[in-house]
GUTOR-131835 format. One record per residue: residue number from 1; x, y, z of N, C-alpha, C, O in turn. Coordinates in Angstrom, 3 decimals, decimal comma. Layout:
! GUTOR-131835
[NUM [X Y Z] [X Y Z] [X Y Z] [X Y Z]];
...
This chain:
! GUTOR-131835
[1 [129,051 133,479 197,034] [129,736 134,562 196,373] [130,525 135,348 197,425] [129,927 135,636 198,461]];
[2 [131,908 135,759 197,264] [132,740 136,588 197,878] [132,285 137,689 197,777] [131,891 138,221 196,739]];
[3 [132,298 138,209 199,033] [132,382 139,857 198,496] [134,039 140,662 198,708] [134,860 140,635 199,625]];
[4 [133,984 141,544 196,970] [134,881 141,789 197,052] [135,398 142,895 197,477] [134,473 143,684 197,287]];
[5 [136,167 143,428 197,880] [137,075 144,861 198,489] [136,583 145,938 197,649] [136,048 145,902 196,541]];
[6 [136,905 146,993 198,486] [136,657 148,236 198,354] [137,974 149,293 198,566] [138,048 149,660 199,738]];
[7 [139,058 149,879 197,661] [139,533 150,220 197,719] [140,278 151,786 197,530] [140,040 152,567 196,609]];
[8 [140,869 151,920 198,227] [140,668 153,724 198,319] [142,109 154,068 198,403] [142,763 153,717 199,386]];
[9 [142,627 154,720 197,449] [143,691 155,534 196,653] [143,595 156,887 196,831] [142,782 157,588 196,228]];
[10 [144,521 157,351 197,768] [144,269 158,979 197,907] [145,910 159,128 197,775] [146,813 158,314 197,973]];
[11 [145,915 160,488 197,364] [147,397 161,205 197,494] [147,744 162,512 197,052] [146,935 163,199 197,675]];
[12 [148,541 163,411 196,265] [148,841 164,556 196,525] [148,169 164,214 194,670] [148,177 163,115 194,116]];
[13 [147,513 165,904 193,912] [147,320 166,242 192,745] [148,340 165,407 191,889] [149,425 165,305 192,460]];
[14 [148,272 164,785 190,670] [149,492 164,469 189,797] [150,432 163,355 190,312] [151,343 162,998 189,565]];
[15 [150,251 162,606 191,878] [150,840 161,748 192,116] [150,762 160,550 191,200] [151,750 159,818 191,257]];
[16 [149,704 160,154 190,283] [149,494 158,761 189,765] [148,399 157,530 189,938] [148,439 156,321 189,707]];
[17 [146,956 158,846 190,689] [146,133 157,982 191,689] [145,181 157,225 190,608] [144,771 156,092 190,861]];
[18 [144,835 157,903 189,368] [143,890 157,524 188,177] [144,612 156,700 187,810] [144,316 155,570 188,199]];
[19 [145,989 156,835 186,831] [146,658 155,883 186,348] [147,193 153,981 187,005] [147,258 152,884 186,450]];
[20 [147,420 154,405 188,186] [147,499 153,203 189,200] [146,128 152,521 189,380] [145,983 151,312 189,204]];
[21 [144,947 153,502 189,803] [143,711 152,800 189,562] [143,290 152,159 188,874] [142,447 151,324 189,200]];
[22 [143,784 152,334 187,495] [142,795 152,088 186,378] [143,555 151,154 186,077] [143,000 150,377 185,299]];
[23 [145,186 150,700 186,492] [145,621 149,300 186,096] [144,921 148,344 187,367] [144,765 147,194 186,956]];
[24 [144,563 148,478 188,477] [144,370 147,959 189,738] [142,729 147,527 189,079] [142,629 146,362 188,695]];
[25 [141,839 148,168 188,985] [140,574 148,151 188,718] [140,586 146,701 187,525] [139,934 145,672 187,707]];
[26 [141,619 147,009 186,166] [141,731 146,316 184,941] [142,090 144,894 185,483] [141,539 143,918 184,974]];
[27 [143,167 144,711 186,694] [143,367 143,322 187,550] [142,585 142,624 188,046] [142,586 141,394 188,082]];
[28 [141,493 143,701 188,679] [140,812 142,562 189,987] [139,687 142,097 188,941] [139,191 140,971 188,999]];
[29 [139,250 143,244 187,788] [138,121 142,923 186,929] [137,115 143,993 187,859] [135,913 143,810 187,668]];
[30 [137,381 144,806 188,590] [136,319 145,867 189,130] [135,883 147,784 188,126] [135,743 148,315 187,025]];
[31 [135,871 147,979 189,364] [135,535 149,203 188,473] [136,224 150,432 189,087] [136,313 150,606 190,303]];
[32 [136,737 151,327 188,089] [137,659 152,679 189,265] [136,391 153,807 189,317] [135,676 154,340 188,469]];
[33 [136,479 153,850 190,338] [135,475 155,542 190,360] [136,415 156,670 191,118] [136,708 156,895 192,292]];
[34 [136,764 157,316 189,722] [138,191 157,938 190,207] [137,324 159,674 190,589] [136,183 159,832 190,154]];
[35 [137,877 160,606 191,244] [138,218 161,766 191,611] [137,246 162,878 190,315] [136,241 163,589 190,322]];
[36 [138,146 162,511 189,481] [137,698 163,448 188,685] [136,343 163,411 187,626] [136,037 164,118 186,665]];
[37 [135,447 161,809 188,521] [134,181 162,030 187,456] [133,675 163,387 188,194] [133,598 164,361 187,445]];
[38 [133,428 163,530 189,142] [133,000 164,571 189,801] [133,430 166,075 189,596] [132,663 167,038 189,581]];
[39 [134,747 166,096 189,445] [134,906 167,480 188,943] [134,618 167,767 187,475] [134,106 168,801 187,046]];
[40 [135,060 166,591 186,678] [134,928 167,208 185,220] [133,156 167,755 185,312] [132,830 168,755 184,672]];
[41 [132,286 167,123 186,017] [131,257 167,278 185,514] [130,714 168,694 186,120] [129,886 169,394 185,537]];
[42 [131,185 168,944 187,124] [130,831 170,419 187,945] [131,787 171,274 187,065] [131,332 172,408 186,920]];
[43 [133,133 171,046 186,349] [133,732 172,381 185,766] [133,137 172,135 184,490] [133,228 173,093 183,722]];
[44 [132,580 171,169 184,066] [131,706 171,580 182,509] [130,489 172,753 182,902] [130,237 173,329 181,843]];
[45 [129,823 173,203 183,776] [128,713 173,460 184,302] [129,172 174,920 184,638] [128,733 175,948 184,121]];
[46 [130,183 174,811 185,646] [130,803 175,993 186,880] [131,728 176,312 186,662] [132,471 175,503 186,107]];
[47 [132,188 177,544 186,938] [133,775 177,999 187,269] [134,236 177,259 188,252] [133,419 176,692 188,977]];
[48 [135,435 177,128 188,451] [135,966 175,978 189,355] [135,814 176,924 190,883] [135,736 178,141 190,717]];
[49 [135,779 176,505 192,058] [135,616 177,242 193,258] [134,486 177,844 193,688] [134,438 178,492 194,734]];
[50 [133,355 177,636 192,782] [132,410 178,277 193,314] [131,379 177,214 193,941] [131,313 175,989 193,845]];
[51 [130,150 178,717 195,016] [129,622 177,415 195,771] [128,719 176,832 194,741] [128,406 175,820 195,367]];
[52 [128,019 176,729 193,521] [127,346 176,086 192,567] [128,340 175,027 191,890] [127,930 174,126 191,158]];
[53 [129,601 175,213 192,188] [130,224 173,548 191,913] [130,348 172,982 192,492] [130,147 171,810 192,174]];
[54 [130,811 173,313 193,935] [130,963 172,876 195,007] [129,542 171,951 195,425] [129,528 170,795 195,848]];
[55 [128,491 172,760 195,187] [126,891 171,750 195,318] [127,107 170,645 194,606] [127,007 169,490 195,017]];
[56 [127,538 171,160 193,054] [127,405 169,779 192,018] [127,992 168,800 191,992] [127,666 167,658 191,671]];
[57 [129,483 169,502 192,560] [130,055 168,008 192,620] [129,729 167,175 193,748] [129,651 165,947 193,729]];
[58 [129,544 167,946 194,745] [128,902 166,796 196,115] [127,370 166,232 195,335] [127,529 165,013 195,412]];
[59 [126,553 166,359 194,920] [125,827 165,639 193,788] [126,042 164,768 193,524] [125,482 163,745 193,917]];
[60 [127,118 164,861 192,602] [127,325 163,895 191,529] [128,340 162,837 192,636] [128,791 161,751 192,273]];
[61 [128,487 163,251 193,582] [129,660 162,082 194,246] [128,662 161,208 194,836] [128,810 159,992 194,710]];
[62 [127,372 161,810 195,648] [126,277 160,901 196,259] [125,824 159,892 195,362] [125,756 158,672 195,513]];
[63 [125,490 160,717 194,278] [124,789 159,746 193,061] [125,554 158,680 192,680] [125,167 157,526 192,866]];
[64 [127,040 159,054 191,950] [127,698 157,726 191,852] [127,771 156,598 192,906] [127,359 155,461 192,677]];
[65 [128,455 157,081 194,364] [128,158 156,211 195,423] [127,138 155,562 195,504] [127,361 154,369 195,713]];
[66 [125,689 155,940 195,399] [124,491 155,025 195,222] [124,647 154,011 194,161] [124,614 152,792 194,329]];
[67 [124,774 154,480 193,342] [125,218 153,633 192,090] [125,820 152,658 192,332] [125,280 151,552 192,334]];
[68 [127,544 152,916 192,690] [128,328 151,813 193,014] [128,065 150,760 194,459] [128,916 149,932 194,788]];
[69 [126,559 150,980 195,348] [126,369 150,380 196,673] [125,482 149,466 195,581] [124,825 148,691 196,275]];
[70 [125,201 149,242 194,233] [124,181 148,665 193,524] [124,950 147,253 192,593] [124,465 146,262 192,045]];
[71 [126,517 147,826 192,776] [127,194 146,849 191,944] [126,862 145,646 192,683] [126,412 145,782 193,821]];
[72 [127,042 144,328 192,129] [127,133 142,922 192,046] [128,231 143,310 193,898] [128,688 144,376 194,308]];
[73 [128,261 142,151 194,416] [128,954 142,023 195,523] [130,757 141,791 195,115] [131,717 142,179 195,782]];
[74 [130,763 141,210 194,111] [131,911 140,692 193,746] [132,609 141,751 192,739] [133,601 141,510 192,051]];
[75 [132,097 142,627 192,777] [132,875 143,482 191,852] [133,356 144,517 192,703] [132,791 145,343 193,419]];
[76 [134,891 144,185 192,366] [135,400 145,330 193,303] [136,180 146,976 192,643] [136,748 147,288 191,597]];
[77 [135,815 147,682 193,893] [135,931 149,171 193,771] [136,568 149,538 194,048] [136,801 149,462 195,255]];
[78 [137,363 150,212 193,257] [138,347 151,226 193,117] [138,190 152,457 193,120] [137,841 153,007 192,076]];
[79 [138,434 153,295 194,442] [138,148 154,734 194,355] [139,492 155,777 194,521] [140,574 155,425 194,992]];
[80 [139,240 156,825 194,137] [140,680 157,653 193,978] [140,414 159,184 194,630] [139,543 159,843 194,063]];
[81 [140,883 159,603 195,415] [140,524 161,250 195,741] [141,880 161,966 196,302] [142,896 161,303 196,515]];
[82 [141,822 163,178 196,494] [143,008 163,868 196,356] [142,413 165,118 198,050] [142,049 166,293 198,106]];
[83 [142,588 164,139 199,010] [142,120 165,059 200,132] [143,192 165,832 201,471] [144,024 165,238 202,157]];
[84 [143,062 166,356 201,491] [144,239 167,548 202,654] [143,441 167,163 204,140] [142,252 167,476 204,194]];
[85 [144,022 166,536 205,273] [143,760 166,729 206,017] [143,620 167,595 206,879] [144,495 168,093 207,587]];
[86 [141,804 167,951 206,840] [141,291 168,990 207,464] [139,749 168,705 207,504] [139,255 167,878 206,737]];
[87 [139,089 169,322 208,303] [137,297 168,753 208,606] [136,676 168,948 207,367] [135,814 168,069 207,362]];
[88 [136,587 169,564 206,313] [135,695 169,010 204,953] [136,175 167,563 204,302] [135,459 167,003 203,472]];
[89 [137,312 167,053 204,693] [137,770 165,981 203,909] [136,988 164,660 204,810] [137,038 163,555 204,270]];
[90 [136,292 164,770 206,131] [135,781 163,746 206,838] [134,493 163,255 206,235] [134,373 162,058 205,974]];
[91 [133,562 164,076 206,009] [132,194 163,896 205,593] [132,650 162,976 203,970] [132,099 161,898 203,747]];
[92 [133,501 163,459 203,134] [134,131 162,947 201,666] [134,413 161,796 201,729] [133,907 160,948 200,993]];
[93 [135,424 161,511 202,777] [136,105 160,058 203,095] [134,573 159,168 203,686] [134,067 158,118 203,292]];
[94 [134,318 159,775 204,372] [133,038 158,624 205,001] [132,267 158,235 204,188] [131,664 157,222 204,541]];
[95 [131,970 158,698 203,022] [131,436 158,109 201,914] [132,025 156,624 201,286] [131,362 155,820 200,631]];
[96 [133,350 156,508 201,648] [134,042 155,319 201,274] [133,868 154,248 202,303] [133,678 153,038 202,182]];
[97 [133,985 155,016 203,340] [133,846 154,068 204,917] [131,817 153,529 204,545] [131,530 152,389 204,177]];
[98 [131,191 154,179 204,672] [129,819 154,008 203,980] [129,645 152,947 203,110] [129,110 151,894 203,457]];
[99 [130,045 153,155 202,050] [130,372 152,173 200,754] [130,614 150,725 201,626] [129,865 149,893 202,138]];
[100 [131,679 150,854 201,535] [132,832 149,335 201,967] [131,508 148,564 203,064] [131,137 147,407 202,863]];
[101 [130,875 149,513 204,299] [130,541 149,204 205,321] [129,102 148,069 204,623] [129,012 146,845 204,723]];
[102 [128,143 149,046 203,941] [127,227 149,043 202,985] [127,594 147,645 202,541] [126,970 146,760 203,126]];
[103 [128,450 147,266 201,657] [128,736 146,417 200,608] [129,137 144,905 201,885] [129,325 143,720 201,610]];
[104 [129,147 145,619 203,289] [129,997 143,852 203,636] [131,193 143,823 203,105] [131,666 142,709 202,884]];
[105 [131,931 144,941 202,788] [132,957 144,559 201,991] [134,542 144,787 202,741] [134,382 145,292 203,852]];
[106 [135,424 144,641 202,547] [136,934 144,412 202,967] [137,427 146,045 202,195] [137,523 146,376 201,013]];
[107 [137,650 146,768 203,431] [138,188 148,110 203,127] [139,722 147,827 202,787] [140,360 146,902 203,288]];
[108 [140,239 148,767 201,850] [141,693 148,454 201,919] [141,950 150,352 201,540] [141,370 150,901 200,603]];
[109 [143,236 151,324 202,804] [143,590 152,247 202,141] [144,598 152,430 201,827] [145,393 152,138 202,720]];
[110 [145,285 152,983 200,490] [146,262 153,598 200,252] [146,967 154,822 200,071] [146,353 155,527 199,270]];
[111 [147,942 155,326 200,464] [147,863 156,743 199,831] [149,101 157,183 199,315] [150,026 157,420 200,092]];
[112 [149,250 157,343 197,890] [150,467 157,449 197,310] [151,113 158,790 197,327] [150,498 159,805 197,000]];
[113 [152,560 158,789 197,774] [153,096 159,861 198,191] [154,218 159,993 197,355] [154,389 159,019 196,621]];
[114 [155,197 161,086 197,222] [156,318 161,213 196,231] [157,211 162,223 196,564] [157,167 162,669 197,711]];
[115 [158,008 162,661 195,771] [159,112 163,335 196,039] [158,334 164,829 195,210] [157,696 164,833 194,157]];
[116 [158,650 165,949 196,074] [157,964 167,288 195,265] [158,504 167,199 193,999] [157,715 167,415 193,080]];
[117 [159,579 166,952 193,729] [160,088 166,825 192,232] [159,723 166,309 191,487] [159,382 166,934 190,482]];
[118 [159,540 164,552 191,536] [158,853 163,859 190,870] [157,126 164,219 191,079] [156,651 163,929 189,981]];
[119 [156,514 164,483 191,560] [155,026 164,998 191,648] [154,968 166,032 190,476] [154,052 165,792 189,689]];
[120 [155,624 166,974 190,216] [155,686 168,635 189,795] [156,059 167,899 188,302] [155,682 168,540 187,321]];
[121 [156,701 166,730 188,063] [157,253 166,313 187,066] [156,320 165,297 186,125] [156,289 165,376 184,897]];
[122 [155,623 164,403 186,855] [154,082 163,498 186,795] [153,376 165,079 186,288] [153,123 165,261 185,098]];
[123 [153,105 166,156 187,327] [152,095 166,969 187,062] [151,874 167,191 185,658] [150,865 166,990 184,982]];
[124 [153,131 167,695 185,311] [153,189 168,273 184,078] [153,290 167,740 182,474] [153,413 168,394 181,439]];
[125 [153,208 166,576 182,653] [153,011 165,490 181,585] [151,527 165,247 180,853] [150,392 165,042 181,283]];
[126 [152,286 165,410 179,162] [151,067 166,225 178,706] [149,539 164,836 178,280] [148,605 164,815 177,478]];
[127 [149,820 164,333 178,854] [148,615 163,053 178,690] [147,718 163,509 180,377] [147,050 162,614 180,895]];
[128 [147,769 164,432 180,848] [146,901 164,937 181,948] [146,197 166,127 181,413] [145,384 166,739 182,107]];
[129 [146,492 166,476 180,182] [145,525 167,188 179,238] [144,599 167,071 179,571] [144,483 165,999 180,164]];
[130 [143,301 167,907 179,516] [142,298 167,876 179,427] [141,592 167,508 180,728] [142,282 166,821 181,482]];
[131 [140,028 167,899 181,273] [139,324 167,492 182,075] [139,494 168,778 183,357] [139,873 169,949 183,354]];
[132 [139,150 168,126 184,057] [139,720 168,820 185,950] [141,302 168,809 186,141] [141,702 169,613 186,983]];
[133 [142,299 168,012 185,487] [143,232 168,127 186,312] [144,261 169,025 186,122] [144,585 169,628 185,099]];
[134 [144,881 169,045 187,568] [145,551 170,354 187,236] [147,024 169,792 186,625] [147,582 168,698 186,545]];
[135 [147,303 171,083 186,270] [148,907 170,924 185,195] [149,616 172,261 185,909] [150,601 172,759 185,364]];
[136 [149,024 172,884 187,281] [149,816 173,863 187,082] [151,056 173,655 188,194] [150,530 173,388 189,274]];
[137 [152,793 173,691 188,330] [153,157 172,930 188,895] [153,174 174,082 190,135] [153,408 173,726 191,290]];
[138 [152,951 175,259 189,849] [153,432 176,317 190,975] [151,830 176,271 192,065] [151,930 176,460 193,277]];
[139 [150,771 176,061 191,555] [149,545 175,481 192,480] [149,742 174,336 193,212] [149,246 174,157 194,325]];
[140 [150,606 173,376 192,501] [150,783 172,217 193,239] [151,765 172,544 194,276] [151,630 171,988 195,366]];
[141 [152,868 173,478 194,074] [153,818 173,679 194,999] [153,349 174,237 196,218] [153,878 174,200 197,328]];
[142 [152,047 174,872 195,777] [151,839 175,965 196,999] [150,739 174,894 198,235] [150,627 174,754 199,453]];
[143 [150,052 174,285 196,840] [149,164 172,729 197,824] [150,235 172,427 198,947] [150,229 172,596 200,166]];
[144 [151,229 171,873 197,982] [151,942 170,654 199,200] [152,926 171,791 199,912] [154,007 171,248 200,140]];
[145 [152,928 173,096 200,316] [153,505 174,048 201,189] [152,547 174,575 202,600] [152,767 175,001 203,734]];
[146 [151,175 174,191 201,589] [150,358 174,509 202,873] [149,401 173,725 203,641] [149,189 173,820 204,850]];
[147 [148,706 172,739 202,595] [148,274 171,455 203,046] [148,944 170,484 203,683] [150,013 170,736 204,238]];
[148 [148,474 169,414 203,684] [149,133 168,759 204,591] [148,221 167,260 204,210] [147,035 167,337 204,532]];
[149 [148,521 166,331 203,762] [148,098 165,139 203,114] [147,146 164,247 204,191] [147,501 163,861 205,304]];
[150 [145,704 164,008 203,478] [145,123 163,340 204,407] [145,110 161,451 204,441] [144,538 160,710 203,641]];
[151 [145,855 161,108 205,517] [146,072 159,691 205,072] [145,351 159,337 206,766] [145,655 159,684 207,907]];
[152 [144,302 158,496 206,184] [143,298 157,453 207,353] [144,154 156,692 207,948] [145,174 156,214 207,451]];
[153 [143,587 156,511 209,485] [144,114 155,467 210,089] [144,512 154,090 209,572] [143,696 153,694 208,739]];
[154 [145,153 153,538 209,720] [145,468 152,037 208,954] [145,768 152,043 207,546] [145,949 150,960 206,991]];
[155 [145,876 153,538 206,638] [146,533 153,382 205,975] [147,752 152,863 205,378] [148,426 152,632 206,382]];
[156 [148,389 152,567 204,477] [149,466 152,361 203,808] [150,004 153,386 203,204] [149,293 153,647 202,233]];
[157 [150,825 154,051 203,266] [151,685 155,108 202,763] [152,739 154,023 201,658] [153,469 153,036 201,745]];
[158 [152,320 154,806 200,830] [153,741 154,097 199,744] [154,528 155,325 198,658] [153,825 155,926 197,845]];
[159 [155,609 155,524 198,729] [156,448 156,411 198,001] [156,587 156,029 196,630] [157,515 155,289 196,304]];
[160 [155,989 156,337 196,023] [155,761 156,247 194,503] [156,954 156,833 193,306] [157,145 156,636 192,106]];
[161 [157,704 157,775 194,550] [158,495 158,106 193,896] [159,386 157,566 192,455] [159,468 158,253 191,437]];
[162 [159,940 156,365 192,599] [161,027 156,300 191,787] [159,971 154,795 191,423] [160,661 153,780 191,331]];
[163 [158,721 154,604 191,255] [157,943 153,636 190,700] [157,448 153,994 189,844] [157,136 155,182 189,763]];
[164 [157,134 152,961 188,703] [156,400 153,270 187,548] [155,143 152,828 188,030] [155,208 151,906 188,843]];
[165 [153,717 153,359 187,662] [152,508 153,055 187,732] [152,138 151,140 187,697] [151,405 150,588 188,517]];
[166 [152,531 150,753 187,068] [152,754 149,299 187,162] [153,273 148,631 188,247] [152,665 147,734 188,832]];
[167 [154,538 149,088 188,589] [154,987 148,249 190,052] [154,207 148,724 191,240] [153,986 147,913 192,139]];
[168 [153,656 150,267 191,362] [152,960 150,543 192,160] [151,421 149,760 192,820] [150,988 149,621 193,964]];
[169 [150,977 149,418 191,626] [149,645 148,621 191,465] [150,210 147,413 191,816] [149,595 146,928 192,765]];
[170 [151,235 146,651 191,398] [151,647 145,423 191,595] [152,119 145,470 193,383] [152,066 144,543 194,191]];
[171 [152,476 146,587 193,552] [153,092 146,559 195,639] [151,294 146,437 196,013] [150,920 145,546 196,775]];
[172 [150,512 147,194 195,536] [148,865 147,214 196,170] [148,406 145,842 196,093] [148,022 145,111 197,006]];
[173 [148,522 145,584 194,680] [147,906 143,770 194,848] [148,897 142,700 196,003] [148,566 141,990 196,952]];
[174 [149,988 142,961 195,473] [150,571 142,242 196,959] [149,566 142,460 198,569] [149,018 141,465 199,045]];
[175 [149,462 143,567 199,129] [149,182 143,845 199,969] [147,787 143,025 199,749] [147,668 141,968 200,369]];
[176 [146,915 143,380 199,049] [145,833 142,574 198,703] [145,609 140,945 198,620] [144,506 140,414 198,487]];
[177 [146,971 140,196 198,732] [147,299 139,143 198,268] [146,575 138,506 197,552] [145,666 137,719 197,815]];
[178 [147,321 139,135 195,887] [146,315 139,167 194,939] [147,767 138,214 194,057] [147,641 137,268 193,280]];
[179 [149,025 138,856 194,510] [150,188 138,873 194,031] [151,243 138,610 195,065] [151,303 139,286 196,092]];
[180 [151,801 137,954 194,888] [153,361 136,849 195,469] [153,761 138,546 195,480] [153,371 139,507 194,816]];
[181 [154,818 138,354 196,675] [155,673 139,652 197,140] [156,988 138,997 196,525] [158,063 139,593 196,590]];
């Protein structure tokens, strides 16, 4: 039995990291463990920002991770997070480095990037209804004014900009050589 990859999708709020996942995940036949199981379940509970969500969702991120170090070898993982490079985002990410390491498995990172326009424009599209995510575009403006995008060594940066969620997933499986370039 192969073991299969472990893959990690990070990029700015509203870039397209769930939607790209969840066609990527539907390809290989794996599973996405996107970003926001973790928040929806701490803002059902918490006000958003506080340290009692902040506990829960680091919780609920350990727990799933255990979970997913339990999948079959061959089922591959799809993970999605939305991190600013800065020292709380190291301990978060190493959970993936963990995983992959854990599993024997073939790390692969990506991190989808865009034009502030098109981001603010994704943001606000009303099928992001509901849950954790944000819709607000002037929070997002002020994110990407003061943050600063956390992309891992050996990453892949890809401009998502003027891509539909489909070709995006289709440039990842390439890289994966999953898919003819």
């Amino acid at each position: 039995m192969s073991v299969a990859p472990v893959i990690h999708i990070g990029g700015w709020p509203g870039v397209g990291k769930m939607t790209i996942g969840r066609i990527l995940a539907e390809a290989l036949g794996g599973r996405l463990i996107h970003n926001h199981l973790m928040l929806d379940a701490a803002r059902a509970i918490y006000a958003r920002n506080t340290p009692e969500s902040a506990a829960m969702r680091e919780e609920v991120r350990h727990l799933i991770f255990d979970h997913a170090r339990r999948l079959p070898k061959d089922v591959p993982i799809v993970l999605t997070d939305a991190l600013a490079d800065e020292p709380a985002a190291l301990p978060l990410f190493q959970l993936t480095l963990d995983l992959a390491n854990d599993r024997n498995a073939p790390l692969y990172l990506f991190v989808l990037d865009s034009s502030v326009e098109e981001n603010q424009r994704r943001l606000r599209d009303p099928s992001r209804k509901g849950g954790a995510k944000l819709m607000d575009a002037n929070v997002l403006a002020s994110i990407r004014q003061t943050d600063t995008l956390f992309v891992p060594d050996e990453a892949v940066v890809l401009d998502v900009s003027k891509m539909a969620a489909q070709a995006a997933a289709n440039e990842i499986l390439t890289h994966l050589g999953k898919v003819d370039g």
